[in-house]
Each structure stands twice: as structure tokens, then as C-alpha cells.
C-alpha positions as CSV (number, residue, x, y, z in Angstrom):
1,X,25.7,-0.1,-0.7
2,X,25.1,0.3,-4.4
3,X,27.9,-1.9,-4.8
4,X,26.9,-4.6,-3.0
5,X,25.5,-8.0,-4.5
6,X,23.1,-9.0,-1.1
7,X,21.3,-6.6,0.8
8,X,21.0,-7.8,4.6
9,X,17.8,-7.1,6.0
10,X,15.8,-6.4,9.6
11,X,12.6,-7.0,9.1
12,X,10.6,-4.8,12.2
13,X,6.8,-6.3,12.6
14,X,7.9,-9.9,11.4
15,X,5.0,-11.6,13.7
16,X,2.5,-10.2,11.7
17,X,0.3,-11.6,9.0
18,X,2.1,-9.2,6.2
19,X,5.7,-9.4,8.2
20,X,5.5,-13.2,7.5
21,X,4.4,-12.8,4.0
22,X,6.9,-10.5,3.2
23,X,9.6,-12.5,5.3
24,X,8.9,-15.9,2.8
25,X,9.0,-13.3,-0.5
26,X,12.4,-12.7,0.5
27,X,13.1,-16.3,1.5
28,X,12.2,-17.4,-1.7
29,X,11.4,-15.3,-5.0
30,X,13.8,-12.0,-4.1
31,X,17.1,-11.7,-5.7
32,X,19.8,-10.3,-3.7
33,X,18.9,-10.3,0.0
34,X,19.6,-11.8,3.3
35,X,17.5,-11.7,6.0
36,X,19.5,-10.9,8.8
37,X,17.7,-9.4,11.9
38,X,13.8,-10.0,13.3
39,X,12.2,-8.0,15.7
40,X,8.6,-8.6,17.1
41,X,7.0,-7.8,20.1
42,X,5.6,-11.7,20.2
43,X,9.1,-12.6,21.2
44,X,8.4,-15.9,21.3
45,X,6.4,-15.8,17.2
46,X,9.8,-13.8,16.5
47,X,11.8,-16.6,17.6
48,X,9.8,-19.2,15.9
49,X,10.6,-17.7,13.0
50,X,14.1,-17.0,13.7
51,X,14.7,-20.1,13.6
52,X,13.1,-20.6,9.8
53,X,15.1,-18.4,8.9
54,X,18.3,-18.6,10.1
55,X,18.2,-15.0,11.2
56,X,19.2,-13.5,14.6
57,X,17.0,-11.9,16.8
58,X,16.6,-8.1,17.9
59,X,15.9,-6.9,21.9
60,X,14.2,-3.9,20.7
61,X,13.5,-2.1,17.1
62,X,15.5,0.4,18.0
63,X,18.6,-2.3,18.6
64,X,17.6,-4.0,14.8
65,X,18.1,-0.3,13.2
66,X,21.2,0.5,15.5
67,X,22.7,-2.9,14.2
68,X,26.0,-2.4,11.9
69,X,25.0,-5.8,9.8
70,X,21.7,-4.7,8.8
71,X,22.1,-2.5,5.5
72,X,18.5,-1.9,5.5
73,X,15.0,-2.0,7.4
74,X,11.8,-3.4,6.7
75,X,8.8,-1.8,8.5
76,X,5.9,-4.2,8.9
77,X,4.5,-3.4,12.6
78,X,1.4,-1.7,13.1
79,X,0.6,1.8,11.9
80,X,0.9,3.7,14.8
81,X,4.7,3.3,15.2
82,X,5.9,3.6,11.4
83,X,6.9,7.1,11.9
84,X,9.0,7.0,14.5
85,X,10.5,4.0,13.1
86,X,10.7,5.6,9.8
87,X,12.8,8.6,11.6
88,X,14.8,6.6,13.3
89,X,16.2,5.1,10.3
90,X,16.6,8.1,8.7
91,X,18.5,9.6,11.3
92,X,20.5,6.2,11.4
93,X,21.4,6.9,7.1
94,X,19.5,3.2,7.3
95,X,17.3,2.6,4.0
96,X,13.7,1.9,4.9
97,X,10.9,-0.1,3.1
98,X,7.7,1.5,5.3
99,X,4.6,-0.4,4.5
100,X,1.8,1.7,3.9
101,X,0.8,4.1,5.5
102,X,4.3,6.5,6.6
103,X,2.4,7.5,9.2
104,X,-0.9,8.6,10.5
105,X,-1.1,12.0,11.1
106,X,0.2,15.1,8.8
107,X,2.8,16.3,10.9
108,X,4.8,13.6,11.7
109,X,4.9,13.0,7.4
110,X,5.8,16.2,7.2
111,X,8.7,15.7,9.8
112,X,9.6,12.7,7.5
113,X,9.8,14.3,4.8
114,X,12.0,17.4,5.9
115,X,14.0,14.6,7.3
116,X,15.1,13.1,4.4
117,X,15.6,16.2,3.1
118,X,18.4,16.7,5.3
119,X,19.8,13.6,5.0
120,X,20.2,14.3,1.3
121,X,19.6,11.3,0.0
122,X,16.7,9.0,-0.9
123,X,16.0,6.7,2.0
124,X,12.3,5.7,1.9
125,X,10.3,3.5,0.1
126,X,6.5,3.2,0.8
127,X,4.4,0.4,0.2
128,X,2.2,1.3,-2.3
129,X,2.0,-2.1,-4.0
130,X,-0.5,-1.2,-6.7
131,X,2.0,0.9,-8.3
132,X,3.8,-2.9,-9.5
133,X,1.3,-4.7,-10.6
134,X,1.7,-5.4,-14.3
135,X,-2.1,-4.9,-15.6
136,X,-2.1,-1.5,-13.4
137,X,1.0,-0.5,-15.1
138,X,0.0,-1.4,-18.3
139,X,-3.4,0.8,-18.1
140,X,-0.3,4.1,-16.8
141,X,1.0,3.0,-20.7
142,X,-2.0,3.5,-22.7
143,X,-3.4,6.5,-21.1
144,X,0.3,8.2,-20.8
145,X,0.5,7.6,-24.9
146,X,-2.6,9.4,-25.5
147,X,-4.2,7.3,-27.9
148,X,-7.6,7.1,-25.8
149,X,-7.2,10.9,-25.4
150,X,-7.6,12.4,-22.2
151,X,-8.9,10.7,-19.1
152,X,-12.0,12.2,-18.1
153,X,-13.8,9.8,-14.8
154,X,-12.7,6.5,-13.2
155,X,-15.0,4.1,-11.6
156,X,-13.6,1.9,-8.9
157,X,-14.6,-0.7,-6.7
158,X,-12.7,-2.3,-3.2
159,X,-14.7,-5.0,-1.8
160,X,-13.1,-6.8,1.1
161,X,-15.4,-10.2,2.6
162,X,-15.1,-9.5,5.9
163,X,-12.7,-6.8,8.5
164,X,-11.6,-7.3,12.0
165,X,-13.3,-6.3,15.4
166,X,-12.5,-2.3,15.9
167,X,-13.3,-1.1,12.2
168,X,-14.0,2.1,12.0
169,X,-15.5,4.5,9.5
170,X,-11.8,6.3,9.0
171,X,-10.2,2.8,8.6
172,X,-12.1,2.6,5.6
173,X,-10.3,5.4,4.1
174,X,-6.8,5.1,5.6
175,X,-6.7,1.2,5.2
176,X,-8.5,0.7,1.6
177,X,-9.3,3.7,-0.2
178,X,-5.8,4.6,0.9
179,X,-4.5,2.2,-2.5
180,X,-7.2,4.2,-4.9
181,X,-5.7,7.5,-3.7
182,X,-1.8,6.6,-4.3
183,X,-2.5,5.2,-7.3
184,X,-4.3,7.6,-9.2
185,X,-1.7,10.9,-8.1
186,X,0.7,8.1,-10.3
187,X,-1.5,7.4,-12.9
188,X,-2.6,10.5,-13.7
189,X,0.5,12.1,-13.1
190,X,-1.5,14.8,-11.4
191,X,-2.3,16.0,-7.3
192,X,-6.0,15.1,-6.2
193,X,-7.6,18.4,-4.8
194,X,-11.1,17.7,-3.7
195,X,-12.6,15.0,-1.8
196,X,-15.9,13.7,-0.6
197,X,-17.5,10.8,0.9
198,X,-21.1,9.5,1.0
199,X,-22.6,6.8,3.5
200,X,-25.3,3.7,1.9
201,X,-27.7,2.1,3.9
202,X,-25.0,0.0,5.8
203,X,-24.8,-4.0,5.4
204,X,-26.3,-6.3,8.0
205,X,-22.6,-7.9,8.7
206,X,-20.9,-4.7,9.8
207,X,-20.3,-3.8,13.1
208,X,-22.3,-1.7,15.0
209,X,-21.6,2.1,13.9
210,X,-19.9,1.2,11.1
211,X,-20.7,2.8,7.4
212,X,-20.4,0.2,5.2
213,X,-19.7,0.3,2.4
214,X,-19.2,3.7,2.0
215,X,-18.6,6.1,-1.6
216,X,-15.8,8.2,-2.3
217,X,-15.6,10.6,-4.7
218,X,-12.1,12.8,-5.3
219,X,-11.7,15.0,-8.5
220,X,-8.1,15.5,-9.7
221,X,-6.0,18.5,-11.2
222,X,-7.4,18.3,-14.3
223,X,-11.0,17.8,-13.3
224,X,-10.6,13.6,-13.7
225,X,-13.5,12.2,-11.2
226,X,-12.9,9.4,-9.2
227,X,-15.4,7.0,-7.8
228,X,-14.7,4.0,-5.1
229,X,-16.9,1.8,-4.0
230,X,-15.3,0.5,-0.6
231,X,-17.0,-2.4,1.6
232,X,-15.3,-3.7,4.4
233,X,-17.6,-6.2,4.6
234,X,-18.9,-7.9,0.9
235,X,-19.5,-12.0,1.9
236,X,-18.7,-13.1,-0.5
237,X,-15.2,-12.6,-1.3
238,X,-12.3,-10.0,-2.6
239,X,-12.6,-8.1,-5.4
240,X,-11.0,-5.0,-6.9
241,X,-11.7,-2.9,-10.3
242,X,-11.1,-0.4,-12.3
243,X,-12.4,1.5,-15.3
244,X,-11.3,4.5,-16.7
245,X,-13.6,6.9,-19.3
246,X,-10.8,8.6,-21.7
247,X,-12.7,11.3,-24.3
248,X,-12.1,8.2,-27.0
249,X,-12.3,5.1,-25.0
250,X,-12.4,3.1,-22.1
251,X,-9.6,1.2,-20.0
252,X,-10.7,-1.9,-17.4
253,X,-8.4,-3.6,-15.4
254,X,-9.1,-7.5,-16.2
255,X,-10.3,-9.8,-13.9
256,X,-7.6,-12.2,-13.0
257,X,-7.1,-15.4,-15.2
258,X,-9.5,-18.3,-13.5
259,X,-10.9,-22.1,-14.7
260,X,-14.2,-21.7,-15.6
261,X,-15.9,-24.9,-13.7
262,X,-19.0,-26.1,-15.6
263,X,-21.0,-28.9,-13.5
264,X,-24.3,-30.2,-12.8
265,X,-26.6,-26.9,-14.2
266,X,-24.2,-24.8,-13.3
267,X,-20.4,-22.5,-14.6
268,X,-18.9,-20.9,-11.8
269,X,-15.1,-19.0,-11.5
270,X,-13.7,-19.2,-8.2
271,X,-13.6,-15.7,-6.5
272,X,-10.7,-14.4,-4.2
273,X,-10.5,-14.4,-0.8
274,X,-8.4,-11.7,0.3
275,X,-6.1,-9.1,-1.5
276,X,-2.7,-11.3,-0.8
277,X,-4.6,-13.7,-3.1
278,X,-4.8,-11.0,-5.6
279,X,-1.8,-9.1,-5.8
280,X,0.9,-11.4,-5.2
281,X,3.5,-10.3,-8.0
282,X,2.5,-6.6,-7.3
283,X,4.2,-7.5,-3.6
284,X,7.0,-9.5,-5.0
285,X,7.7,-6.7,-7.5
286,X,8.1,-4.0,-5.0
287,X,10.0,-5.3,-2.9
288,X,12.6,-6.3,-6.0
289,X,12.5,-3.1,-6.7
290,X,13.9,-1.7,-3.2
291,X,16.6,-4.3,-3.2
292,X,17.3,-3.5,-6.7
293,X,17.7,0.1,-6.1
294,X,20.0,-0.7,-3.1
295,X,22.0,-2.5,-5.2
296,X,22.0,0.2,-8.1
297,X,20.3,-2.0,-10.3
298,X,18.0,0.8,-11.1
299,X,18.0,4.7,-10.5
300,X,14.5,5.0,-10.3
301,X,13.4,5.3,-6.7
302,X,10.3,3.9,-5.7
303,X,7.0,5.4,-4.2
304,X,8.8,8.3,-1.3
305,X,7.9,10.5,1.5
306,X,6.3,12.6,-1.1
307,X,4.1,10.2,-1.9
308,X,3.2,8.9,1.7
309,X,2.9,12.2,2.9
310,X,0.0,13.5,-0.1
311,X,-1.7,10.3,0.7
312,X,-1.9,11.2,4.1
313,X,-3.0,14.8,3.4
314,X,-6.1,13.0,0.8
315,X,-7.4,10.9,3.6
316,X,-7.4,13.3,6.3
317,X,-9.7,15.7,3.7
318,X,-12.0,12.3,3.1
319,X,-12.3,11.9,6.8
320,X,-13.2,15.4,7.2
321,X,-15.6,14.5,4.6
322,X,-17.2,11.9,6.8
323,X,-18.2,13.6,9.4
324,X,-19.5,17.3,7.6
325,X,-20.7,15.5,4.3
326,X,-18.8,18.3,2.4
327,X,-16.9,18.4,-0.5
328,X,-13.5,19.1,1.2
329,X,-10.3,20.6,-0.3
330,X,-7.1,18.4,-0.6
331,X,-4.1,21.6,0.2
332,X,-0.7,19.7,-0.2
């Protein structure tokens, strides 16, 4: 395969609100790829779109995998079957792109893992789209050539207007603070080992029984801490940030480029309203990256098993955390 010019790929979860996004990326702004094989369990969504684009339909996941024209597999289905998904590609020697998370429980990221082990070869990226976004790599630059001196605490905030019916307090961790976690083991270069998580007075728009927003703390290798604000439920819009205390500055992640509307007794900027507003290049940029080390474009894999499995470790110590209030160990 890292001979060949176009990558055909089964996209697995293609119904979905990211398995559509991702389907037009690859329609449109990614070099190198075919979309060759749907699957959805809305059979009659995965026709639809089908259809747009000129792609054939699978009768099962396990049939798109199994197929001999599909070099590769794009996992966009819900979280509760990316593992076994995951494995059977692996067992299959059938690269995977797993959105995020690999899979929601310890043991079955461990089973990845030793997987690919014995396969012997690097099958699995994981969705950890932070990782390619350009101001996000930028801030890995300046703090890997030491000018600012060593990073010493890193505020953060996640603030999402509104969630869907069935939140709950994990989700919180495993679906936002999830990005925090990934992408400070890579900034840092460094494992996270502690954890915490304290509750606010919770906003009048979440549900019932929900904590919201919540405030995590996690303290790296070197002693770095780590703040996130995370809301679920903030009105009035999307917004992520980032500031990092180094012993001889600061680094913030910018706020991305908007008009500045002045009218009547008034200047306003737009804000966001939702993260596929925000990150668009980050998303188009991963999944260039996949193709491209497919192709052998590049040698440099992209976030593993590795990486989906220590995220998974971190957010089962924060939802520990959650329910005793204690400042609970991260043990990879």
C-alpha cells in the first residue's frame, strides 16, 4: 500500500453527523483517496449518500472490513463498537482511522494494543484532532525550544452551548476533557499521573443530575498542573482556550481570526457555534496525514493505540475522581 497513489476507503458510521463530515473532507479537500464502501445502520441515510458519492454499499461492518477493494477503514459509529471494530481490522492487516475514543473501557485498549503488537506493524490511527491544528502545534514549537523555559501550569477552558438528552457526568470527561488529556501527554512530551475533578454550583440549562460545568485538574510527570474548565452547557456558544505559565513567559492559543462588527452603540465578534466550526483544518489535516502515511508520504505515524489506550487510563482515574472527590493516581 505505500506504493499506491489513492487509497480506497470504507467509511463505517457514515450516517452520522462526523461520518458525513468526514465523508465531504474526503470528497473534497483530501489528496489521494477514494471513497469506496459505506456502511450505516440507517440503511436507507447510507444509501442516500451512496449515491452522493458514488460509493457502494456494505450489508454489515464486518462485510466493509472483509471487502478486498477497501485498503483501509474509517471508524465513525458510536463509541461503544470502536473496539471491536478496531480489532477486527487489525486482525484483517486493514489500516484503521478510529475516531476518538479506541474504546471505552481499559481492557479492551489494552487488547488493542497487544493486538497490533502482533500484527507487527502500525495499523491505527486515533482521532485526536487537536494534535493538527496549526496554532496548537505551533505553542509544541516554542515550549519544545525552551526559550520560555520550563512549563510550569496550564489553564484551559471547553465550553460547549448546549449537549444532547442522556449527558452524563462521565461524558464530560470521556467526550470533552478527553481532547485536554491527549493533547497535553503530546505537548508536554510527558505521562499525566494524578487526576482530580471538582463539581460548581451546576447551570440552570443542564439536565437533571448533571454537574455542569465541572473542573478538572491533572498534574503531569514533571509536576506541570493542568486546569479545564468544561461546560456542557455554556448558551452562548463554543469556545476553547489555552494558556500555558512557562518559568519565563506565557503561551495563549489565539482566538480565531473574526470581523469585528461596529453598529448602532455597539462592536461585537461573532462567536462559534460548535467545535466543527472551530477546528476545521485540524480535521482536514489529520485525516491527510493517515492517507499520507498510507501512501508513504511520511513515516511519521499518527496518534496510536498507545495513545488511545493512556487517554483511556486518564479518564477512568478522573471518573474515579467524580464520584470519591480524591485526587486519584493515573498508573499506565
Amino acid at each position: 500500500m505505500k506504493n499506491k497513489e489513492i487509497i480506497s476507503v470504507g467509511v463505517i458510521g457514515a450516517g452520522g453527523f462526523i461520518g458525513q463530515d468526514h465523508l465531504k473532507r474526503l470528497s473534497t479537500v483530501i489528496e489521494g483517496v477514494n471513497i469506496e464502501m459505506l456502511y450505516d445502520l440507517n440503511t436507507e441515510k447510507c444509501t442516500e449518500l451512496a449515491n452522493k458519492y458514488h460509493a457502494r454499499v456494505a450489508a454489515s461492518a464486518e462485510a466493509l472490513i472483509a471487502d478486498p477493494q477497501v485498503d483501509a477503514v474509517l471508524i465513525t459509529a458510536w463509541d461503544g463498537v470502536h473496539a471491536d471494530l478496531t480489532l477486527e481490522c487489525i486482525a484483517a492487516r486493514r489500516p484503521v482511522f478510529c475516531e476518538k475514543p479506541l474504546a471505552t473501557t481499559i481492557e479492551d485498549c489494552k487488547k488493542i494494543v497487544e493486538a497490533e503488537k502482533e500484527a507487527g506493524e502500525t495499523l491505527v490511527q486515533v482521532g485526536f484532532m487537536r494534535r493538527f491544528d496549526a496554532d496548537y502545534r505551533k505553542m509544541k514549537e516554542i515550549l519544545k525550544s525552551g526559550e520560555l523555559g520550563a512549563p510550569i501550569m496550564a489553564h484551559c477552558i471547553s465550553r460547549t452551548p448546549r449537549i444532547a438528552p442522556g449527558f452524563t457526568d462521565p461524558m464530560q470527561i470521556t467526550n470533552i476533557v478527553i481532547h485536554e488529556i491527549d493533547l497535553f501527554r503530546w505537548m508536554l512530551d510527558e505521562e499525566l499521573v494524578r487526576g482530580q475533578v471538582h463539581f460548581s454550583r451546576s447551570t440552570g440549562f443542564a439536565e437533571s443530575g448533571l454537574h455542569d460545568p465541572q473542573l478538572v485538574l491533572m498534574w503531569s510527570e514533571s509536576g506541570v498542573l493542568i486546569d479545564v474548565e468544561s461546560s456542557a452547557n455554556s448558551y452562548y456558544g463554543y469556545e476553547i482556550g489555552c494558556e500555558i505559565v512557562c518559568e519565563k513567559g506565557t503561551l495563549r492559543l489565539p482566538v480565531p481570526a473574526a470581523p469585528i462588527v461596529r453598529s448602532r452603540l455597539q462592536c461585537a465578534v461573532p462567536v462559534m457555534d460548535d467545535w466543527s466550526e472551530r477546528f476545521p483544518d485540524a480535521y482536514k489535516n489529520e485525516l491527510q496525514h493517515w492517507i499520507d502515511y498510507l501512501r508513504g508520504r511520511t513515516n511519521q505515524p499518527g496518534p496510536g493505540t498507545q495513545d488511545g489506550y493512556a487517554a483511556c487510563v486518564t479518564a477512568d482515574a478522573l471518573i474515579r475522581s467524580q464520584q470519591t472527590g480524591n485526587t486519584e493516581s493515573i498508573v499506565l
